[in-house]
N, C-alpha and C positions, 0 to 999 in steps of 0.2 A: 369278664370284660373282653371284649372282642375289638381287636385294634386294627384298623382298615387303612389303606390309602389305595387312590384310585388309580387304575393305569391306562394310560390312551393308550391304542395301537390305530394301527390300519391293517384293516382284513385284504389280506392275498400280500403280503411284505415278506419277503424270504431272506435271511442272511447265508450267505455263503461262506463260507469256511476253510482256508485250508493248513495243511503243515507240511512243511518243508516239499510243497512244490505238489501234495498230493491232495487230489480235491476233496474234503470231507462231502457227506449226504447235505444235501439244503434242508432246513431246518425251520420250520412254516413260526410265524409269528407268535401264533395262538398256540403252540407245543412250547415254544417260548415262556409264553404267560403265563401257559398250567404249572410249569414247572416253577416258576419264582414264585406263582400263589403258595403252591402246596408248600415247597419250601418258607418258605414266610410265616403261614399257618402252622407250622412244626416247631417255630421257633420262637413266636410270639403266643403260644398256647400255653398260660401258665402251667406250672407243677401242681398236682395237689397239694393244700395247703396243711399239715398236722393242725388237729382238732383247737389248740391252745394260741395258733398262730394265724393272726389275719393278715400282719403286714404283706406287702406286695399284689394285694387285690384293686387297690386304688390306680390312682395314676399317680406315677413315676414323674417329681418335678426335677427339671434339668438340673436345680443346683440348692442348698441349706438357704439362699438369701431370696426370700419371692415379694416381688412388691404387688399391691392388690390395687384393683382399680374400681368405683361403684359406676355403672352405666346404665342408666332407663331407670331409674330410682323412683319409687312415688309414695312410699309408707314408710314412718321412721321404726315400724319394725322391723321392715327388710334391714334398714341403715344398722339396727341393734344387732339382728342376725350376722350381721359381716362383721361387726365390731366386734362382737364376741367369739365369732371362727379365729379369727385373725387374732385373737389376745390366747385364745386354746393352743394357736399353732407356735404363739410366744414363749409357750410352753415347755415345748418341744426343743430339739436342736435346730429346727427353721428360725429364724428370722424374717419379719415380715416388714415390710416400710407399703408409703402409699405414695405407689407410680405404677407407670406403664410397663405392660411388655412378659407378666406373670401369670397373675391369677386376675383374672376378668369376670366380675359378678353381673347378673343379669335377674332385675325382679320386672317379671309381666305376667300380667293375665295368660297364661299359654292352654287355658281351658281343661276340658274333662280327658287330661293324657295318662292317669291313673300314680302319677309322681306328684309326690311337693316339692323334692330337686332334684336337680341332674348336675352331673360334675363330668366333662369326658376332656380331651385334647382336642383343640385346635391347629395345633404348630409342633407335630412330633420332632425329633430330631433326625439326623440323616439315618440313621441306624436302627431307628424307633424303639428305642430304647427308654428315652425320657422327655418329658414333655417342656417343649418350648412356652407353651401357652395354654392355660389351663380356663376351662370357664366353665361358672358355675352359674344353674340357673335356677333362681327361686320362682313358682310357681305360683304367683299367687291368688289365682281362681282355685286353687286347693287348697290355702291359706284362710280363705277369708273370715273364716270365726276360728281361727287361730289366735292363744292369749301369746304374751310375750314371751311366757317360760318357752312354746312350743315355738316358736322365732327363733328363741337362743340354741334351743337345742338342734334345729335346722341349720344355723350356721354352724355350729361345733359339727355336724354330721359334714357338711358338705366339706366342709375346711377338712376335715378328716380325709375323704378323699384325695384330694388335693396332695395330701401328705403321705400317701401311698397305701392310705387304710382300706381294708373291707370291713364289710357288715362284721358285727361279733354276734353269733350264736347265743342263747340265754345260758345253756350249758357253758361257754365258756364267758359268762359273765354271770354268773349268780345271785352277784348283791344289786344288780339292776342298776349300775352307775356308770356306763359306759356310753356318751351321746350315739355312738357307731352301733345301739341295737336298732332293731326297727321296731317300730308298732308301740313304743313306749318312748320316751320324752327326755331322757336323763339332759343336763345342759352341759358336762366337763367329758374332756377328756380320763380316763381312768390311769391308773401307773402303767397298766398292760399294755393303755394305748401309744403312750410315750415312749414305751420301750421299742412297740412297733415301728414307729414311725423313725427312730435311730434306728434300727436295724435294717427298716428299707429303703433308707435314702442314703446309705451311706458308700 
């Protein structure tokens, strides 16, 4: 997960500098920039994660209480997909109610982008630490001969997200019942994923 925010400058801006009376070197804008990227990059660059442990791959939600909002809606699978993220994540230490301002779902057509969903941040926090506003977006020209099972499993996956999960491994899922594998359909969260999701949003 690569976490971005953009930065304006203006090209030829120099700040000047000094301490106690003694003029530091000017210091060009863009040495500026390289240095809060890299630093940034150093610091928002997850840890490797141990083989048993996915929490903290998802996105980081600002706080346990997230209210969910449905937007662009047009299939009441999409509607079942969020019903059922949203009862997985009830599961959990989150709490979910339905308002504004959290977790923001999105079912369209978004074409041949090689995804059924995408979960990232919109609204990080000042520190970018944790996410102010989170959206998830169901795909559904990747969908379209999708039954309900693979709906529900879709929403338990992206709601996963949401709650700071990553993908799980088949290695570290064996018995095949963790919605967070890919490439197979499970519809619940598994105890491993519960535990995750306490331990990363805590």
């Amino acid at each position: 997960m690569i976490r971005r925010r953009a930065v304006a400058h203006r090209a030829g801006t120099h700040f000047p500098f000094s301490v106690q009376g003694a003029a530091l070197p000017r210091i060009g804008s863009r040495s500026i920039i390289v240095a809060i990227v890299v630093l940034l990059a150093s610091v928002l660059t997850p840890a490797q994660a141990a083989l048993a442990d996915h929490d903290g791959w998802g996105i980081d939600p600002d706080n346990r209480t997230q209210y969910v909002k449905k937007i662009d809606f047009s299939s009441s699978h999409a509607d079942a997909a969020v019903d059922h993220g949203k009862a997985q994540l009830e599961r959990s230490v989150i709490t979910t109610g339905w308002g504004d301002n959290d977790i923001e779902v999105f079912e369209h057509p978004y074409g041949n982008t090689g995804w059924t969903g995408l979960t990232d941040c919109t609204d990080w926090n000042v520190l970018l630490t944790s996410c102010n506003v989170i959206r998830i977006r169901f795909n559904h020209s990747a969908m379209v001969n999708a039954n309900y099972t693979h709906w529900r499993s879709l929403g338990c996956h992206e709601f996963g997200h949401s709650g700071d999960l990553g993908h799980r491994d088949p290695d570290e899922d064996t018995d095949n019942n963790s919605c967070m594998r890919e490439n197979i359909w499970p519809e619940n969260f598994d105890s491993h994923d519960l535990t995750a999701i306490d331990i990363a949003t805590a």
